[in-house]
C-alpha positions in Angstrom: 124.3 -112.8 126.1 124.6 -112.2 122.4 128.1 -111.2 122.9 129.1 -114.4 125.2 127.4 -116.3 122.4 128.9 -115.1 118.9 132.8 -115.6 121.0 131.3 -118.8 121.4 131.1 -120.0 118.2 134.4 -117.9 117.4 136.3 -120.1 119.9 134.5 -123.2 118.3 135.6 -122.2 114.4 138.8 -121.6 115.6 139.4 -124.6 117.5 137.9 -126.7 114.6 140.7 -125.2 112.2 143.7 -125.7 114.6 142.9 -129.2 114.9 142.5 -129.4 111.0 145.9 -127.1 110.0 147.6 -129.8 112.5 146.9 -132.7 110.0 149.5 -133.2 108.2 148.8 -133.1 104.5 148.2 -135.2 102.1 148.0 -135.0 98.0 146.9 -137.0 95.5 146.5 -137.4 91.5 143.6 -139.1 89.8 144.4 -139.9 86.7 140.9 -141.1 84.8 140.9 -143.3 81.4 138.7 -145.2 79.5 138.5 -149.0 79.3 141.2 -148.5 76.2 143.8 -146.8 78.4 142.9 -143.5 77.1 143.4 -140.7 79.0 139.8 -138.4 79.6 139.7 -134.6 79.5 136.8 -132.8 81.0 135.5 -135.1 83.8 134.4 -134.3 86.9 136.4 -135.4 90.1 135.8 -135.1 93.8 138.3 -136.2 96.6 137.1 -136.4 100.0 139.6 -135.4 102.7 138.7 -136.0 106.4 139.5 -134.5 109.4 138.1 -134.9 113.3 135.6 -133.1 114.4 136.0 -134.0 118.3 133.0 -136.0 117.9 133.6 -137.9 114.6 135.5 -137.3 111.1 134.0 -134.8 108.8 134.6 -134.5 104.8 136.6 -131.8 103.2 135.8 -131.7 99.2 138.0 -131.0 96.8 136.9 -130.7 93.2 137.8 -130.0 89.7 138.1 -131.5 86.5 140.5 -133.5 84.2 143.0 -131.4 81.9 143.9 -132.7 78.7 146.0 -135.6 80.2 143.4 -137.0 82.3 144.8 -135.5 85.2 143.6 -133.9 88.4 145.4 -132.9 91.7 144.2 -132.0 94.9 145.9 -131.5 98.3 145.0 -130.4 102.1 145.3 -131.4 105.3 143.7 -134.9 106.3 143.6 -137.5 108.2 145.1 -140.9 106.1 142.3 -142.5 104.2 141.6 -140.6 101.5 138.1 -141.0 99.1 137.7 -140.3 95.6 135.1 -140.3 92.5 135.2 -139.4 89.1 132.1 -139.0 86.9 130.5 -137.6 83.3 128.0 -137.7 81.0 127.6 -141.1 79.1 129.9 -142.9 81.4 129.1 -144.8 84.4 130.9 -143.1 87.8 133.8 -144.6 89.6 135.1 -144.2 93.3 137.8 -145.5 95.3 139.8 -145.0 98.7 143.5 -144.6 99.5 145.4 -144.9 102.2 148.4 -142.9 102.9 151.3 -145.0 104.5 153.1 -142.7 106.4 154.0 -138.9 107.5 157.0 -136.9 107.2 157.5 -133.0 107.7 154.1 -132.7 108.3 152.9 -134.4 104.7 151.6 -137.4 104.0 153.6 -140.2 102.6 154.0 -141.3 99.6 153.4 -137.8 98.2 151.0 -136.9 95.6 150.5 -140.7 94.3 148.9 -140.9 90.7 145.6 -143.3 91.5 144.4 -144.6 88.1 140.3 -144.8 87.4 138.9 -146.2 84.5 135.5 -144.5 83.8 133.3 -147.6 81.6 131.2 -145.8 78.7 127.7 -146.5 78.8 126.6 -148.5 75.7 124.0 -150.7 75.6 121.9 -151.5 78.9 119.4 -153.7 78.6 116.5 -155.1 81.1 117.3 -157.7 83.0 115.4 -159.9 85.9 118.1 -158.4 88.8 117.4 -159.4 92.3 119.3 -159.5 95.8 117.9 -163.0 96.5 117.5 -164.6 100.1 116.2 -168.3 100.1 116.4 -171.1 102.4 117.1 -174.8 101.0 114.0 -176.9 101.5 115.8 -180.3 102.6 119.3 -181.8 103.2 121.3 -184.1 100.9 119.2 -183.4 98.0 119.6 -182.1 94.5 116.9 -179.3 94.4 116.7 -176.8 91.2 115.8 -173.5 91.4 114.2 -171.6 88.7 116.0 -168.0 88.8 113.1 -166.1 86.5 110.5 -167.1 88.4 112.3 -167.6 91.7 111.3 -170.4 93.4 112.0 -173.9 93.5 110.5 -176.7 90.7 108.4 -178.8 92.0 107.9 -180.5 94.6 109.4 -177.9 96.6 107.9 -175.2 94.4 106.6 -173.4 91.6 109.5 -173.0 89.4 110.0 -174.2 86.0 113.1 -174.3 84.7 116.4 -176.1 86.5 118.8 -173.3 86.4 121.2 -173.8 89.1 120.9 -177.3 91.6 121.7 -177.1 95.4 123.0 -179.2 97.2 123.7 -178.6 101.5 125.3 -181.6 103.0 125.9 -180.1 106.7 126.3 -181.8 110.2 125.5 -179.2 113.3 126.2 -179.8 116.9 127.1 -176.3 118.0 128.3 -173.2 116.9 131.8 -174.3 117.4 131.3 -177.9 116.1 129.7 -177.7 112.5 130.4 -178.8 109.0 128.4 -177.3 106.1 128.8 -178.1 101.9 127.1 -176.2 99.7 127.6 -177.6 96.1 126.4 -175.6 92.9 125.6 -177.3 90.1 123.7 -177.1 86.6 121.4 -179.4 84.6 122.3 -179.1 81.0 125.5 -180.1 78.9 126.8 -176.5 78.4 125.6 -174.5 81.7 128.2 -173.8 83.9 129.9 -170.5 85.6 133.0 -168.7 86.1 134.5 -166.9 89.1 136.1 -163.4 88.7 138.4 -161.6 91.2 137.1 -158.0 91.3 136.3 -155.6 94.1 133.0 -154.4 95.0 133.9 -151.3 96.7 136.0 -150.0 94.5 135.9 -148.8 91.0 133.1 -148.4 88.4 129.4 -149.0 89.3 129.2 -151.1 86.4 131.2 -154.8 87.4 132.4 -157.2 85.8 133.1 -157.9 81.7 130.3 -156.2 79.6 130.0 -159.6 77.7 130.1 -163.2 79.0 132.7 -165.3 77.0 132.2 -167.9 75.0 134.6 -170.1 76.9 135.8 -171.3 80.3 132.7 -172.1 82.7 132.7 -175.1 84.5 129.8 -177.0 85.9 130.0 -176.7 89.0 130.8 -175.1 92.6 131.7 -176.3 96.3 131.5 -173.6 99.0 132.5 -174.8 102.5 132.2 -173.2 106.3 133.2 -175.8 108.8 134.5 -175.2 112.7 135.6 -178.2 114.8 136.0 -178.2 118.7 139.9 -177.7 118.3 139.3 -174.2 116.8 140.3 -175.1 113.1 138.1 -172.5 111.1 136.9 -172.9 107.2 135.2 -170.4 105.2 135.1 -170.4 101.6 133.6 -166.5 101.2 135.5 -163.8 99.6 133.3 -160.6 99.1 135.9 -160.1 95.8 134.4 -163.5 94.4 132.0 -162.8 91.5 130.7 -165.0 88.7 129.2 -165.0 85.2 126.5 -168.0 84.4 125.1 -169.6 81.8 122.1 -171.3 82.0 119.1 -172.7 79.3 121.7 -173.6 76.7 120.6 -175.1 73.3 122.1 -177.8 71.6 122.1 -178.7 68.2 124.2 -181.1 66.3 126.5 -181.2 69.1 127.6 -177.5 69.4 125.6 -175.1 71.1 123.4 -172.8 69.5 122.3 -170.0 72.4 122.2 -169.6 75.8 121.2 -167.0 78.2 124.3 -165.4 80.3 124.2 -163.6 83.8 126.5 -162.4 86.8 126.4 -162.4 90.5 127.9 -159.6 92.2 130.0 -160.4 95.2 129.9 -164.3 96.8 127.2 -166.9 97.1 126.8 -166.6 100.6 125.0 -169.5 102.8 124.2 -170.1 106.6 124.6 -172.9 108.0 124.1 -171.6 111.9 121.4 -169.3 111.7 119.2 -172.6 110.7 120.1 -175.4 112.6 118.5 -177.9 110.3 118.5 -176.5 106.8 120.6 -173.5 105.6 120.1 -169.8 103.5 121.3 -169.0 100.8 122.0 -165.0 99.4 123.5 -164.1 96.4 122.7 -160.9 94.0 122.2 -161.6 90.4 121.4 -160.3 87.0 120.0 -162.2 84.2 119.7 -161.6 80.7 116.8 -163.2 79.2 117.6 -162.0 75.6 120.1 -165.1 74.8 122.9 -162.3 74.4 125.8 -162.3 75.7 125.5 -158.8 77.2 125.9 -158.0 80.9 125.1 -154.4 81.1 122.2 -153.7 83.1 119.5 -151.4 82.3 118.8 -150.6 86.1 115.4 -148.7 85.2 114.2 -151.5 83.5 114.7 -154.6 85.7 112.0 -157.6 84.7 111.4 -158.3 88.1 108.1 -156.2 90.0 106.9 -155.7 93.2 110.4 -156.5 94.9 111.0 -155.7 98.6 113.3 -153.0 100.1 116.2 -155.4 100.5 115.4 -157.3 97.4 115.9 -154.4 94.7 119.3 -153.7 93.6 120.8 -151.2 91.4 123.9 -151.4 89.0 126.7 -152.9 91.7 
């Protein structure tokens, strides 16, 4: 019985590895730098190559660090997605995935690609109120603000305070194929406003987005749109790449403005119009500073907000 057993699990190793050495294989080169450009010695990489396990894919690491150029290679056999991180001390970690295009002679193609990663330094983080926030518009038509430190709405559909960012859901629902749904973003004072940025979530440092808001360029306000008519035309204004930097509770004195607080939102305001046939909910994950700074680095051990929920806490990205 042993004996029938330990050929067993000979047989399985060895038919794990054939169908492993028959991948063809694939190389790559991560070459880490600094926001600057400047090449990194000494940090730690890892590149995850996959094969099939009969049953599923399963990793194969490869790791190692940076030489003096900022360089590290590693090859074997894989299937064609390729993942890969890079992290040190003082620095927040990056990751990203490639995709090999094609094969020839039994190696993936292109051939040992150089895959830049810029690791950000950590500098200054500071507490924020963070939140992955899920709310549902209390009425159609209407101008309603919503207070994001105390998150709610003012009154009189809530306890709120302060009129950081207006909604406004103009929508029309007569099925799930016959809909039309506006969701307008707005702000109250002279200088609030916000800014989209093109930047992916899955992909690259933890820490997104410009580590200060500019001075310049927000503009007061946003339309998002999901519409579907009977003839099968389809709009919907969501891009998970869409991100944004706010400014809200801006001071004015003599004309100019004197301070402000500044924030971002990760990913797209999202809003759904079907699963409400009457009103509409709106998502969006944000980070506020409340220190009238213009710095967007978030302290995620120190986030202003208590008590949150499972699906309401969120870290760095």
């Amino acid at each position: 019985m042993k004996i029938t057993t330990i050929l067993l699990l000979i047989t399985i190793c060895l038919f794990g590895c054939s169908i492993e050495l028959l991948l063809p294989e694939g190389c790559i080169t991560v070459l880490v730098i600094d926001e600057h450009g400047k090449p990194l010695e000494g940090v730690n990489v890892g590149i995850g190559f996959e094969k099939n396990t009969g049953s599923g894919t399963k990793g194969i690491p490869v790791r190692g660090v940076t030489d003096a150029t900022g360089k590290f290679t590693g090859k074997h056999n894989t299937l064609p997605v390729v993942q890969y991180r890079a992290y040190k001390d003082g620095y927040y970690e990056s990751s990203g995935e490639y995709r090999f295009k094609s094969e020839a002679a039994k190696k993936w193609q292109p051939w040992n690609p150089e895959i830049k990663l810029v690791l950000r330094k950590i500098e200054n983080p500071v507490p924020m109120y963070a939140r992955n926030l899920s709310i549902q518009i209390p009425a159609l038509d209407k101008a309603i603000a919503f207070d994001l430190i105390k998150c709610d709405w003012v009154p009189p559909y809530g306890k709120g305070e302060h009129p950081d960012i207006v909604f406004k859901l103009n929508k029309y629902f007569i099925s799930r194929d016959n809909f039309d749904a506006k969701l307008y973003v707005t702000f109250t004072n002279k200088y609030d406003g916000i800014i989209k940025i093109s930047e992916s979530i899955k992909q690259g440092s933890k820490f997104k987005l410009p580590r200060y808001a500019p001075e310049t360029g927000y503009i007061d306000s946003l339309t998002i749109q999901q519409s579907r008519t009977k003839q099968g035309f389809v709009k919907y204004d969501y891009d998970e790449n869409n991100n944004y930097i706010f400014r809200i509770r801006s001071e004015v004195k003599d004309g100019k403005i004197v301070r402000a607080m500044f924030g971002k939102i990760i990913g797209d305001v999202k809003f759904d119009p079907m699963n409400n046939i009457k009103l509409a909910d709106i998502v969006f994950k944000f980070y506020l500073n409340p220190d009238y700074s213009h710095n967007l680095e978030f302290d995620s051990k120190r986030n202003l907000f208590t008590n949150l929920k499972s699906t309401e806490t969120i870290g760095l990205d």
